[in-house]
Backbone and ligand atoms as CSV (ligand in chain L), in Angstrom:
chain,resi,resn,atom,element,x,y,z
A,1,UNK,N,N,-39.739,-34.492,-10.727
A,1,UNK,CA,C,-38.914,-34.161,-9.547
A,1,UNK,C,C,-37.528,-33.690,-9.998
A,2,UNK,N,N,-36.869,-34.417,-10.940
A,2,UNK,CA,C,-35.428,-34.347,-11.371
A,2,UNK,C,C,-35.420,-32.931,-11.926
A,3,UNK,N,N,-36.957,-33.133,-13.055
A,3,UNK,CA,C,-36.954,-31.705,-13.854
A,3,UNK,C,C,-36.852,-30.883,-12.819
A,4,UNK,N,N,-37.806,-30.417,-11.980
A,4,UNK,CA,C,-37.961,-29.283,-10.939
A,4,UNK,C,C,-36.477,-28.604,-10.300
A,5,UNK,N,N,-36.113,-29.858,-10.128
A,5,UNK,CA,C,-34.561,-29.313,-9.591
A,5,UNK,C,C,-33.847,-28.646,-10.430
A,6,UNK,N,N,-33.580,-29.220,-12.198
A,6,UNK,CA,C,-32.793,-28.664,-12.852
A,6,UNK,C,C,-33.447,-27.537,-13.450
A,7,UNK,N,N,-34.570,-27.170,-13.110
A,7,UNK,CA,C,-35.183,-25.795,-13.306
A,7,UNK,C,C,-34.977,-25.087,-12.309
A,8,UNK,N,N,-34.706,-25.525,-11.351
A,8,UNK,CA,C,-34.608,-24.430,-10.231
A,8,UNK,C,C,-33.098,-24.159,-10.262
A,9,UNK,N,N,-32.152,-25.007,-10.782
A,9,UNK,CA,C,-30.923,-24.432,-10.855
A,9,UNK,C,C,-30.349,-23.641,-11.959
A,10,UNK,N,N,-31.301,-24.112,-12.961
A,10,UNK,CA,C,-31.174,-23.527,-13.870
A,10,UNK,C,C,-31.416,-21.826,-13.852
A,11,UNK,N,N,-32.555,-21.744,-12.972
A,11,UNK,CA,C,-32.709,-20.288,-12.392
A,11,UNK,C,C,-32.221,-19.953,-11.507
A,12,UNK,N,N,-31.326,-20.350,-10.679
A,12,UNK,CA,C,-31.036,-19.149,-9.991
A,12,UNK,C,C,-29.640,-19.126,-10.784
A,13,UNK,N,N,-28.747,-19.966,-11.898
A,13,UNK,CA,C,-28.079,-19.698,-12.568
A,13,UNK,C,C,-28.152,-18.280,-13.195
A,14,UNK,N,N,-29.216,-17.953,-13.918
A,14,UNK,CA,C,-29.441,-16.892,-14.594
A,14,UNK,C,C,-29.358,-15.679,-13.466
A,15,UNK,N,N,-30.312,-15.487,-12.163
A,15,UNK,CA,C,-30.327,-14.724,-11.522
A,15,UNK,C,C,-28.885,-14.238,-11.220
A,16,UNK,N,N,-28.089,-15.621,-10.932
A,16,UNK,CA,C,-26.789,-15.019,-10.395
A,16,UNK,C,C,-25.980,-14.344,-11.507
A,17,UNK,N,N,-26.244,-14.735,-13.182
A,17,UNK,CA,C,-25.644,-14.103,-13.828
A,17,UNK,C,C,-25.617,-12.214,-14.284
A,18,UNK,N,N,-27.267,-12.568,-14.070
A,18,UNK,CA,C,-27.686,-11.416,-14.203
A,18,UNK,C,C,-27.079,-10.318,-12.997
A,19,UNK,N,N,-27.549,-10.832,-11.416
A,19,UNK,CA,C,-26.843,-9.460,-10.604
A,19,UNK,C,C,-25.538,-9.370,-10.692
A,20,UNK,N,N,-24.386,-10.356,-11.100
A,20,UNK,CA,C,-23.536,-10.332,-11.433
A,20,UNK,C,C,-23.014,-9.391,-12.564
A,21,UNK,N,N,-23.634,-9.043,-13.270
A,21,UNK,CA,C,-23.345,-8.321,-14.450
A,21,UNK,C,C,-22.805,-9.079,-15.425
A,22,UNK,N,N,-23.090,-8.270,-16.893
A,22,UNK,CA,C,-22.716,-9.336,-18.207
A,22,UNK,C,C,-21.383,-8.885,-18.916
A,23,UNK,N,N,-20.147,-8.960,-18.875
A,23,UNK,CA,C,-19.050,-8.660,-19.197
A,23,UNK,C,C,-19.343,-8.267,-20.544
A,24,UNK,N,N,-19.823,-8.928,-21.281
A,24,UNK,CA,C,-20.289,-8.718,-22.697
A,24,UNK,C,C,-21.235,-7.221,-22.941
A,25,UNK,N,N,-21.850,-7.255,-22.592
A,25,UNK,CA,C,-22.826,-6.146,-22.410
A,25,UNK,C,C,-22.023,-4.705,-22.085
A,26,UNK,N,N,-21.176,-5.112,-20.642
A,26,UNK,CA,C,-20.886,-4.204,-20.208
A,26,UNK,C,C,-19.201,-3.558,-21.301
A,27,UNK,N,N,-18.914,-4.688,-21.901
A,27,UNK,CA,C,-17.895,-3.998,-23.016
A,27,UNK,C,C,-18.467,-3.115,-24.094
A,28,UNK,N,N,-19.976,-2.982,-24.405
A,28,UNK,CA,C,-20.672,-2.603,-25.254
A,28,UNK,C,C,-20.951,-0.704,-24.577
A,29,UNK,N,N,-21.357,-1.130,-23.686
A,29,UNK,CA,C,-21.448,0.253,-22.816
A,29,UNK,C,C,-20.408,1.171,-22.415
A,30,UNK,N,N,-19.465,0.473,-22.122
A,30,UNK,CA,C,-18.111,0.963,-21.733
A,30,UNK,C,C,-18.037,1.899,-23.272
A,31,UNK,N,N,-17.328,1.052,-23.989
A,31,UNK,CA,C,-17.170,1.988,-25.341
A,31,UNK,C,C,-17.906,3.174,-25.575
A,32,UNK,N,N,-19.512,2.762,-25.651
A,32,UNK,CA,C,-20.136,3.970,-26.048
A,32,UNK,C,C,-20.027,4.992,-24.712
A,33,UNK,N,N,-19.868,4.752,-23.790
A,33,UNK,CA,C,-20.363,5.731,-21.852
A,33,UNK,C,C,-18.872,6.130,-21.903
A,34,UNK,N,N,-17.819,5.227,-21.569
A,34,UNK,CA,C,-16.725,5.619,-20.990
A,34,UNK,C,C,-15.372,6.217,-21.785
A,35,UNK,N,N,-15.242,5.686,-23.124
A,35,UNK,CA,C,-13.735,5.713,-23.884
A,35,UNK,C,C,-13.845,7.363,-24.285
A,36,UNK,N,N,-14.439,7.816,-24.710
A,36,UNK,CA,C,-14.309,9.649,-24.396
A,36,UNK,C,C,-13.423,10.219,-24.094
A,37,UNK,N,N,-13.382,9.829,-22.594
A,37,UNK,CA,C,-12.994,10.079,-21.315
A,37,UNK,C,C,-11.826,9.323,-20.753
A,38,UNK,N,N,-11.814,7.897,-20.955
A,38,UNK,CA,C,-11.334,6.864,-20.483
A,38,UNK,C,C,-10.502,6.045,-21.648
A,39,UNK,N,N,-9.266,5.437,-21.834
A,39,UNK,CA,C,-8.964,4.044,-22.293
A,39,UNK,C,C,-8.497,3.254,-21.325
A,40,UNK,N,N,-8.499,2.175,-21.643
A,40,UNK,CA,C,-7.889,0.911,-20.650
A,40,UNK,C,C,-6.360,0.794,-20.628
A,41,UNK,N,N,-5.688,1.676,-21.299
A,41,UNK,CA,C,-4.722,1.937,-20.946
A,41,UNK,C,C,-4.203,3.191,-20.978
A,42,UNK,N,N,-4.366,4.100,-21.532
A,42,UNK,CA,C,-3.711,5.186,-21.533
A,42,UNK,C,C,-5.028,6.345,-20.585
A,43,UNK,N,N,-4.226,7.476,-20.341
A,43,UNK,CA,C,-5.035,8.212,-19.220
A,43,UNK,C,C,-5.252,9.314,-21.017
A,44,UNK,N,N,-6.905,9.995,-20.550
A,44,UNK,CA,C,-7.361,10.752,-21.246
A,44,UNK,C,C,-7.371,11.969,-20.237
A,45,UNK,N,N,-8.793,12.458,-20.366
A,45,UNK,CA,C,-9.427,13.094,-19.533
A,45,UNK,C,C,-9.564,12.617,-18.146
A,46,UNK,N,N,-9.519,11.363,-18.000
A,46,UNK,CA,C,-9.774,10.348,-16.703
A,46,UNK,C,C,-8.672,8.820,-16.893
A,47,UNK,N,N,-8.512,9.049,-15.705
A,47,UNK,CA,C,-7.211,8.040,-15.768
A,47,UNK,C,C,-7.692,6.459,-16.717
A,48,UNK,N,N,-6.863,5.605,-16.826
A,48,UNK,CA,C,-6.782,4.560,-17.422
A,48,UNK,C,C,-7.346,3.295,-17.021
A,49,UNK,N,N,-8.375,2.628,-17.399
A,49,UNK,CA,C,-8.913,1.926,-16.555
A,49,UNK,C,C,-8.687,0.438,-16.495
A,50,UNK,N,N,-7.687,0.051,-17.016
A,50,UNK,CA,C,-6.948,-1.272,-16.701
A,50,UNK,C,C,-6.757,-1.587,-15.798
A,51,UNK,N,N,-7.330,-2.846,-14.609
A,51,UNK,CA,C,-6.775,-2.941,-12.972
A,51,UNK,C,C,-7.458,-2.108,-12.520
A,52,UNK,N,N,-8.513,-0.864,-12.887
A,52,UNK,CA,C,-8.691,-0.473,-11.886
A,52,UNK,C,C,-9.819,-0.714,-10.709
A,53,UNK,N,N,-10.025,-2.517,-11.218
A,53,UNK,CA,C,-10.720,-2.753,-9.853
A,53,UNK,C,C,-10.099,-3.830,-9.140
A,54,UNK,N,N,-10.087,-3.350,-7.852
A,54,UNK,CA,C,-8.857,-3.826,-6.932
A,54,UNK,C,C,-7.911,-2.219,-6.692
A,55,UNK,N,N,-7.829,-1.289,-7.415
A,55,UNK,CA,C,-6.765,-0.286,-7.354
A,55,UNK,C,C,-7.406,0.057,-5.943
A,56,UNK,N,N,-6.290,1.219,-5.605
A,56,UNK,CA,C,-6.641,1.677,-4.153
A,56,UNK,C,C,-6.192,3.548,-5.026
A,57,UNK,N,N,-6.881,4.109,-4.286
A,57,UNK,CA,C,-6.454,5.588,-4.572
A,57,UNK,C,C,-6.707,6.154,-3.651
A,58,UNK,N,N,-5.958,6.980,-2.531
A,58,UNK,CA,C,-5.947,6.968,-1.570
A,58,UNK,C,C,-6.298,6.275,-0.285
A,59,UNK,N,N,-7.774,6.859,0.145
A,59,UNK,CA,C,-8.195,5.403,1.514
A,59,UNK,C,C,-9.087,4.754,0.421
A,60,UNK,N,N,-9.350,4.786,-0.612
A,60,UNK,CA,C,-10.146,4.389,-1.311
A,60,UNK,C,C,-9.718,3.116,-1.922
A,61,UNK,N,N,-10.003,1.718,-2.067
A,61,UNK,CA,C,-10.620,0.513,-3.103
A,61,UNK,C,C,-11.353,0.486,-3.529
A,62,UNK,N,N,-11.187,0.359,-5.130
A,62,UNK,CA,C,-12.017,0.247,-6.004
A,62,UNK,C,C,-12.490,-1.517,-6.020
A,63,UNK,N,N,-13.843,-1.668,-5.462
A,63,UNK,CA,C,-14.323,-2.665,-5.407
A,63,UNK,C,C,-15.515,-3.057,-5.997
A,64,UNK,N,N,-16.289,-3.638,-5.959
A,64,UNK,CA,C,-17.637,-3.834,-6.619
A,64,UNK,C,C,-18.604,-2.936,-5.884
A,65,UNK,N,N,-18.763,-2.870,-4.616
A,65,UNK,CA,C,-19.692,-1.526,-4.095
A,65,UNK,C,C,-18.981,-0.507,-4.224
A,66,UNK,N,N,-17.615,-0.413,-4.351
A,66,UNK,CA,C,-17.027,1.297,-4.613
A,66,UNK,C,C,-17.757,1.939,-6.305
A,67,UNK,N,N,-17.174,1.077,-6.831
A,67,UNK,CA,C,-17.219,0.944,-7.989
A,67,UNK,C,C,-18.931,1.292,-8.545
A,68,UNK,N,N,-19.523,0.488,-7.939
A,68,UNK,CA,C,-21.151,0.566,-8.287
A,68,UNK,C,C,-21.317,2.183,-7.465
A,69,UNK,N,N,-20.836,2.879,-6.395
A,69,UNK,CA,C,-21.125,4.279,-5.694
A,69,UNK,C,C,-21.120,4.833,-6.998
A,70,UNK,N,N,-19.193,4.770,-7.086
A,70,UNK,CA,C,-18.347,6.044,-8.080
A,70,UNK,C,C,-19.646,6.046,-9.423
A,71,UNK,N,N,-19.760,5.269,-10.040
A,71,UNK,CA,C,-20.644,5.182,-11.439
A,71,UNK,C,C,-21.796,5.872,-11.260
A,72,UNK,N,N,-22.751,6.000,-9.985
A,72,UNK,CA,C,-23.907,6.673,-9.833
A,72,UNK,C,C,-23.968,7.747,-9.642
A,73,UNK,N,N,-22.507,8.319,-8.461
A,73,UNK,CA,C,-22.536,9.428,-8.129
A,73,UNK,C,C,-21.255,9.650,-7.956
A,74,UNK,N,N,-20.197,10.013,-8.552
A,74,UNK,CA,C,-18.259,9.717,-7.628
A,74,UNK,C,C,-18.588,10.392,-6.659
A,75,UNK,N,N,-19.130,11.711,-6.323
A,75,UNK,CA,C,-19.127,12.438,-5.523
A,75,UNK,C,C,-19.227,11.173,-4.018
A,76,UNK,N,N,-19.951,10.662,-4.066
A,76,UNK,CA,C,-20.014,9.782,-2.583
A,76,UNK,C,C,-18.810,9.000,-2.139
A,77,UNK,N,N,-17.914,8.864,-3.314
A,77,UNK,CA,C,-16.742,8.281,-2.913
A,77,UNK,C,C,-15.936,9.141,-2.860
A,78,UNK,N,N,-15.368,10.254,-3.222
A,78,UNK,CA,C,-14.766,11.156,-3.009
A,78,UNK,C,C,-15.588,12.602,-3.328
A,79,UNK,N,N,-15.583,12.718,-2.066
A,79,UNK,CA,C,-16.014,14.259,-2.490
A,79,UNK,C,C,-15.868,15.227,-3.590
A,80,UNK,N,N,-14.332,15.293,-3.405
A,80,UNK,CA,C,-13.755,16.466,-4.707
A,80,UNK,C,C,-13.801,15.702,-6.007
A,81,UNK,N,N,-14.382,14.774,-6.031
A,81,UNK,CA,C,-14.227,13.912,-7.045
A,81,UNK,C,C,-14.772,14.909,-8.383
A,82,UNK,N,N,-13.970,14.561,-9.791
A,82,UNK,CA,C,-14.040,15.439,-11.179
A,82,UNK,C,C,-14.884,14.841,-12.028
A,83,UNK,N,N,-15.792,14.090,-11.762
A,83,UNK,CA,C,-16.139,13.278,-13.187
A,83,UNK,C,C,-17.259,13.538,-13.306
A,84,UNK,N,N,-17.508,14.306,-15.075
A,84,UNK,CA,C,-19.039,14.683,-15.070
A,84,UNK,C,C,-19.457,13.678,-15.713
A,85,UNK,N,N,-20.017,12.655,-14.780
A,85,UNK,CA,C,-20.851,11.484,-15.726
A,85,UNK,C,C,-21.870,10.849,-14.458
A,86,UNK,N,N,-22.768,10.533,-14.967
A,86,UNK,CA,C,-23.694,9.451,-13.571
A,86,UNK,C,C,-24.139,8.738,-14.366
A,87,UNK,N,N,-24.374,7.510,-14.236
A,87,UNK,CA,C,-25.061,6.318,-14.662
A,87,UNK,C,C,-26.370,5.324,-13.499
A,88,UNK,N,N,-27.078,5.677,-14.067
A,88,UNK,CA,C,-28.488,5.690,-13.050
A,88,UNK,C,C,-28.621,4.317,-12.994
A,89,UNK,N,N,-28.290,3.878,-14.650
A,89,UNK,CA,C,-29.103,2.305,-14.119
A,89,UNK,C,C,-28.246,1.278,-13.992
A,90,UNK,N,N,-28.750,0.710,-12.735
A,90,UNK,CA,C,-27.961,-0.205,-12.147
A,90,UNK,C,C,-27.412,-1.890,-12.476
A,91,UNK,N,N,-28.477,-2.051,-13.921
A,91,UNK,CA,C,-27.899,-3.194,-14.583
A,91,UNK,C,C,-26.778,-2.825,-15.623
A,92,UNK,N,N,-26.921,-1.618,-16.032
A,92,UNK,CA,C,-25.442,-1.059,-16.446
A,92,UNK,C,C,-24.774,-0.972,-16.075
A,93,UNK,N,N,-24.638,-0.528,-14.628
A,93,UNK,CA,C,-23.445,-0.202,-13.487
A,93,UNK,C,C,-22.893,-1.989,-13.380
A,94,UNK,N,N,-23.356,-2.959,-13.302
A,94,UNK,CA,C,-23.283,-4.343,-12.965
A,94,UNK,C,C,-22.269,-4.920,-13.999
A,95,UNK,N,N,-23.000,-4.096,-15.023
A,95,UNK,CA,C,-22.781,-5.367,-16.776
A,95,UNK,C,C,-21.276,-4.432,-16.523
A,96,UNK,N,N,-20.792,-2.928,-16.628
A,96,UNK,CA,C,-19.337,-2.243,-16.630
A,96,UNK,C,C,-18.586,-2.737,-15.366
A,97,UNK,N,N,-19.036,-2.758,-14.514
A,97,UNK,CA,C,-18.029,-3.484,-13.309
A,97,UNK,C,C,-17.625,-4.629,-13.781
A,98,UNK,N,N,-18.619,-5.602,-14.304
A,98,UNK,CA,C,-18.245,-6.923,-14.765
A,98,UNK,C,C,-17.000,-6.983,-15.688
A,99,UNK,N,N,-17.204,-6.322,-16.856
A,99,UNK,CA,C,-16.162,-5.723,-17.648
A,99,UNK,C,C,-15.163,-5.514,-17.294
A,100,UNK,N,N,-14.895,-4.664,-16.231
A,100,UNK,CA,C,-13.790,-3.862,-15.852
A,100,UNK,C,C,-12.875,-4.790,-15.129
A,101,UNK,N,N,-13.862,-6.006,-14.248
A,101,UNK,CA,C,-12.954,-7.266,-13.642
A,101,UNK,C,C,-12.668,-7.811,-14.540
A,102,UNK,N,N,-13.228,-8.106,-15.508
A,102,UNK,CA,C,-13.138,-8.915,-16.709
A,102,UNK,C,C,-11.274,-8.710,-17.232
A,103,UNK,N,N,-11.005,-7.840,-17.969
A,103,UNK,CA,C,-9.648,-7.210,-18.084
A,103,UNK,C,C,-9.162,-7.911,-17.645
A,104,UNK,N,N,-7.858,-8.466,-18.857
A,104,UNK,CA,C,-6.700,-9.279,-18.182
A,104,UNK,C,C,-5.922,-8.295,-17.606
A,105,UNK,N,N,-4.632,-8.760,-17.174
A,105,UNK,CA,C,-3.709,-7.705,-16.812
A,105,UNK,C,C,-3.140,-7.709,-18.072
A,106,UNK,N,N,-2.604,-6.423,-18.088
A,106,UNK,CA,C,-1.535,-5.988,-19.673
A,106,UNK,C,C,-0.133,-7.063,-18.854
L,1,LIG,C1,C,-16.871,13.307,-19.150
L,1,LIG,C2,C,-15.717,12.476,-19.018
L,1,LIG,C3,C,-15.884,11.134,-18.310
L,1,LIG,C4,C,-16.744,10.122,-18.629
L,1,LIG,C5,C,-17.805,10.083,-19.729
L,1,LIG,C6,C,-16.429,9.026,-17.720
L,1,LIG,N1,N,-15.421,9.394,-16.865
L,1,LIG,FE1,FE,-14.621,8.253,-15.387
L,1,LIG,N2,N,-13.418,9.777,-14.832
L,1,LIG,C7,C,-13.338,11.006,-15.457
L,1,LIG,C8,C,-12.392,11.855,-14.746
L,1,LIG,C9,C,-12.013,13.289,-15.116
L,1,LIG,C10,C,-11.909,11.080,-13.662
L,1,LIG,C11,C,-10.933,11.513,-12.556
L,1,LIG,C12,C,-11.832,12.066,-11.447
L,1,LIG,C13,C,-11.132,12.416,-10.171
L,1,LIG,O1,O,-10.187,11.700,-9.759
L,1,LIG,O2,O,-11.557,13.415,-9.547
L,1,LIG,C14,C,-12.581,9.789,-13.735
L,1,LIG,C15,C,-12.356,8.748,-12.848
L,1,LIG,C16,C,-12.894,7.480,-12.961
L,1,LIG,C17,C,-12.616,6.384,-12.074
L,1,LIG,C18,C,-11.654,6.406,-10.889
L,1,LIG,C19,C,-10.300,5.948,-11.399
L,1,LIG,C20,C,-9.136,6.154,-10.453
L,1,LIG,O3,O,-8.098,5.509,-10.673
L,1,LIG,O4,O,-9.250,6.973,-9.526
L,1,LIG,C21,C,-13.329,5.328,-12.520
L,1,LIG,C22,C,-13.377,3.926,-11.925
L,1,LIG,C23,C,-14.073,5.762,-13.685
L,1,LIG,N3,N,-13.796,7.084,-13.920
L,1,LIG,C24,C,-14.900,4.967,-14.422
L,1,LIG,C25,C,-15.670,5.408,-15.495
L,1,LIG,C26,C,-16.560,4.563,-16.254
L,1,LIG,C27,C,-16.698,3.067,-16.049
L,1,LIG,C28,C,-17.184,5.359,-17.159
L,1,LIG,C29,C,-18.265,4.981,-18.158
L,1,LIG,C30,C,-19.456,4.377,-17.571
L,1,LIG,C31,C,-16.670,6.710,-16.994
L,1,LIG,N4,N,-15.758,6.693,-15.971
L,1,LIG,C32,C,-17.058,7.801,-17.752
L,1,LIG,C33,C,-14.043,11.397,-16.585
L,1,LIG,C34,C,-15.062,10.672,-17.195
């Protein structure tokens, strides 16, 4: 009985870690997908991505569903949006959001 329980918490532990995204993971991806383009502090090709979840850019917050749009498609979050990149899969999109909250403040 005791076991059952701490197996069942034990799982949905994982579940929640998993849709949550893996900060770890997603620092791994970031580097190879985003720094190109991107540093966490300085603007490249694409602005700087320190803070930038929570940022607002125009009517726009960058939030965990903004954030998960912009990565698949920016176009849905801003139309005129410039960024030639899409990222299809969505445990990647999870594990880089995670990341990106992750970030202390400078
Ligand atoms: C080919 C270059 C390129 C790559 C690769 C790229 N980006 Fe971008 N990114 C841009 C450009 C350019 C912009 C500015 C687009 C605009 O405002 O129209 C941008 C904007 C953004 C924004 C909005 C920031 C703001 O303050 O408005 C976020 C968030 C973002 N990128 C995240 C990422 C992440 C995370 C990755 C990696 C998974 C990534 N980008 C990969 C070029 C790139």
């Amino acid at each position: 009985m005791t076991r059952a329980v701490v197996l069942v918490a034990a799982f949905m532990t994982c579940v929640c870690l998993w849709s949550a995204g893996n900060a770890k993971r997603g620092e791994e991806l970031f580097n190879k997908m985003c720094t190109g383009c991107h540093g966490l502090d300085s603007a490249k090709e694409g602005p700087a991505l320190r803070g930038v979840y929570g940022r607002r850019s125009g009517s726009v917050v960058y939030d965990q569903a903004t954030l998960d749009r912009w990565l698949s498609d920016p176009t849905t979050v801003k139309p005129e949006a410039d960024m030639a990149f899409r990222l299809e899969n969505a445990a990647q999109r999870a594990d880089i959001i995670a990341y990106l909250k992750s970030l202390p403040p400078k």
